[in-house]
C-alpha positions as CSV (number, residue, x, y, z in Angstrom):
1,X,95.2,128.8,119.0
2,X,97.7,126.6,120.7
3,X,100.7,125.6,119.0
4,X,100.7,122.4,119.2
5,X,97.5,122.2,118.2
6,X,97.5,124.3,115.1
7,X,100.5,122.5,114.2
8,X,98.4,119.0,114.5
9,X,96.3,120.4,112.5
10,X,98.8,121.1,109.7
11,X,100.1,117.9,109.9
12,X,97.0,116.4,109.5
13,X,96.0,118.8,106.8
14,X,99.1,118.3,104.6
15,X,98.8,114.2,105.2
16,X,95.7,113.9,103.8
17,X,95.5,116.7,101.4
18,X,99.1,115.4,99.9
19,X,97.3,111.4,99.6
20,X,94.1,112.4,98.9
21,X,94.3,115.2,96.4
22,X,97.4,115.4,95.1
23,X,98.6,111.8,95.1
24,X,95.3,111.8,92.6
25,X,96.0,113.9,90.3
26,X,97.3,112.9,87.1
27,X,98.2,115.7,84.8
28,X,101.2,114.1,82.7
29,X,104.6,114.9,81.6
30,X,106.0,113.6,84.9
31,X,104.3,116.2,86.7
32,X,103.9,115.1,90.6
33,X,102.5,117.9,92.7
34,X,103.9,117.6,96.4
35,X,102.7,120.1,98.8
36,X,104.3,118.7,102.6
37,X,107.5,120.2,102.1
38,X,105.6,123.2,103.5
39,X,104.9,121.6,106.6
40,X,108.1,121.5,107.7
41,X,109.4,125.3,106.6
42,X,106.1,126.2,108.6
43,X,107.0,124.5,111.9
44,X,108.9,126.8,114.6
45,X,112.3,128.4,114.1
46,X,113.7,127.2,117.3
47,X,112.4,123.6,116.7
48,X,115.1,121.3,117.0
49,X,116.9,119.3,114.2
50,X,116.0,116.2,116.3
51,X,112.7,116.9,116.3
52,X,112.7,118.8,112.8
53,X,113.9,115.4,111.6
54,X,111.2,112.9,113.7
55,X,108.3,115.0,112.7
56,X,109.6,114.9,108.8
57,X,109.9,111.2,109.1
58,X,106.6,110.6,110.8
59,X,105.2,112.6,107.9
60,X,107.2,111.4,105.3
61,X,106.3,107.3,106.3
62,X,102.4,108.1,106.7
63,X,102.3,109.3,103.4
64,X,104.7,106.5,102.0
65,X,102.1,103.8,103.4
66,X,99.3,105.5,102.0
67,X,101.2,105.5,98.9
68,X,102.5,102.7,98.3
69,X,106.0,104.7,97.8
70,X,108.0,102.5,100.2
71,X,110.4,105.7,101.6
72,X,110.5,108.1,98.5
73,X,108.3,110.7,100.9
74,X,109.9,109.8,103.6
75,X,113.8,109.7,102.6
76,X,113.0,113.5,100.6
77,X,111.3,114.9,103.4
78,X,114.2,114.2,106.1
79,X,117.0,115.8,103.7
80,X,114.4,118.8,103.7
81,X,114.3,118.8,107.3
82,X,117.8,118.2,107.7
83,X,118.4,121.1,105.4
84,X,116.4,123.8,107.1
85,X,118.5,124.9,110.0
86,X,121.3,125.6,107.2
87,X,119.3,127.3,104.8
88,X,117.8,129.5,107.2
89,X,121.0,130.3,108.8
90,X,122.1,131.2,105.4
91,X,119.7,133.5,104.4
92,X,118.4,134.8,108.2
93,X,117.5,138.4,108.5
94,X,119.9,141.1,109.9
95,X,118.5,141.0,113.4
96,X,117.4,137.2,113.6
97,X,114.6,135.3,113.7
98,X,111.8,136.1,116.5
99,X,111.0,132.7,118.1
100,X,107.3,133.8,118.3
101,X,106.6,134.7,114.6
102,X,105.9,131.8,112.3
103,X,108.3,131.5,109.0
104,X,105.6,132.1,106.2
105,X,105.5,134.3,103.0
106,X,103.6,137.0,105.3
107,X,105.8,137.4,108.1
108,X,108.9,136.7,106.5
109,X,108.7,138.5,102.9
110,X,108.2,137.4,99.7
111,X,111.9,137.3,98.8
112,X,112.9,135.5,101.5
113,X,110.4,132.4,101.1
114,X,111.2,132.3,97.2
115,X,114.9,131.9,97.9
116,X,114.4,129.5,101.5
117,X,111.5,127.6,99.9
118,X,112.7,127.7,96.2
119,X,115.8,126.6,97.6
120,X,114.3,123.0,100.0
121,X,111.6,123.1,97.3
122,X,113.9,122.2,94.1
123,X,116.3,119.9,96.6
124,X,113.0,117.6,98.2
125,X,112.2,117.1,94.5
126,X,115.4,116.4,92.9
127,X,115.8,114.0,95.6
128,X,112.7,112.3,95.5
129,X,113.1,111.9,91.3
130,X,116.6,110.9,91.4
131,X,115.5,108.2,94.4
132,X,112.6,107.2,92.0
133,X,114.6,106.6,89.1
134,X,118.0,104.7,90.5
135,X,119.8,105.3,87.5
136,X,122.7,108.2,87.0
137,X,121.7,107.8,83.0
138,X,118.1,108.9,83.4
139,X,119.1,112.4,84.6
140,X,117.8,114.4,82.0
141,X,114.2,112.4,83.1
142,X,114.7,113.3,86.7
143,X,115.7,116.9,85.7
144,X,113.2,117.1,83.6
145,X,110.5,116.1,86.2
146,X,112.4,118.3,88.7
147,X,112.1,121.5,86.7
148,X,108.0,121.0,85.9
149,X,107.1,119.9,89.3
150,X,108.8,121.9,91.6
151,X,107.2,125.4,90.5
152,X,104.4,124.3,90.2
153,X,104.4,122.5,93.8
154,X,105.9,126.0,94.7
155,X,102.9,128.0,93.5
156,X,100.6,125.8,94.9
157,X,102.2,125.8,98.5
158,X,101.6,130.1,97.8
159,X,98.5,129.7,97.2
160,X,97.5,126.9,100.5
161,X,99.8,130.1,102.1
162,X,96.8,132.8,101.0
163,X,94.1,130.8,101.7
164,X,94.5,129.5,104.7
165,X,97.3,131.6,106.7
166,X,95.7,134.9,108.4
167,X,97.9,137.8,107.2
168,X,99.6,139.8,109.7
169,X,98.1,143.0,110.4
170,X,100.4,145.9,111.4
171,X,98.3,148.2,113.8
């Protein structure tokens, strides 16, 4: 499939699935399940921070209007964006990455998306409580909230990962 096609797709995908489903779901205890984040880690390695950054916000402001969030999405998902080049540098493999492989938990390993992912997955969340709540004496709340619904965000974003990304098959 085309690229840019399959990654219109995703786009479209994570936009609706994020404010239809999981915008919907009320479970309690703070608990916010936010599943876009992966949009972005999925995009192309040699993608641009430019473009890394308009395709977060474009994102990020179609779900705040759907919301009614007025730039929580948006704001979290650009620091996200803005953080991938950095992270990935930080933790790239020995010989690179190959422009033509797509940075999932099959092609890249399972250590290397928990530490990438855990590691944008914890920051878009911390920022998007801490932007919610305003107030430096509520951290314990926006910890709190943090720490329940990042891992299960993450786990979710595995599973999306296994049900809808072919595995690569070594021949």
């Amino acid at each position: 499939m085309n690229v840019v096609v399959k990654i219109g797709l995703r786009f479209l995908f994570f936009l609706f699935a994020q404010v239809l489903v999981f915008n919907q779901i009320e479970i309690g205890f703070g608990l916010q399940l936010m599943i876009y984040p992966l949009f972005i880690l999925l995009l192309p390695v040699e993608m641009g921070v430019v473009t890394l950054m308009v395709a977060a916000f474009v994102l990020g402001i179609l779900i705040d209007a759907m919301s009614n969030t007025y730039g929580l999405h948006t704001s979290s998902l650009l620091i996200v964006a803005y953080m991938r080049p950095m992270i990935f540098k930080l933790f790239a493999p020995r010989d690179g990455y190959d422009a033509l492989v797509e940075t999932n938990i099959f092609t890249m390993g399972t250590a290397w998306f928990l530490k990438v992912f855990g590691i944008l997955i914890v920051v878009h969340h911390l920022w998007f409580f801490m932007l919610e709540m305003f107030k430096m004496n509520e951290i314990v709340f926006v910890l709190q909230k943090t720490f329940i619904s990042a891992p299960i965000s993450f786990l979710i974003c595995i599973l999306l990962q296994y049900l809808f990304i072919q595995k690569r098959v070594d021949k």
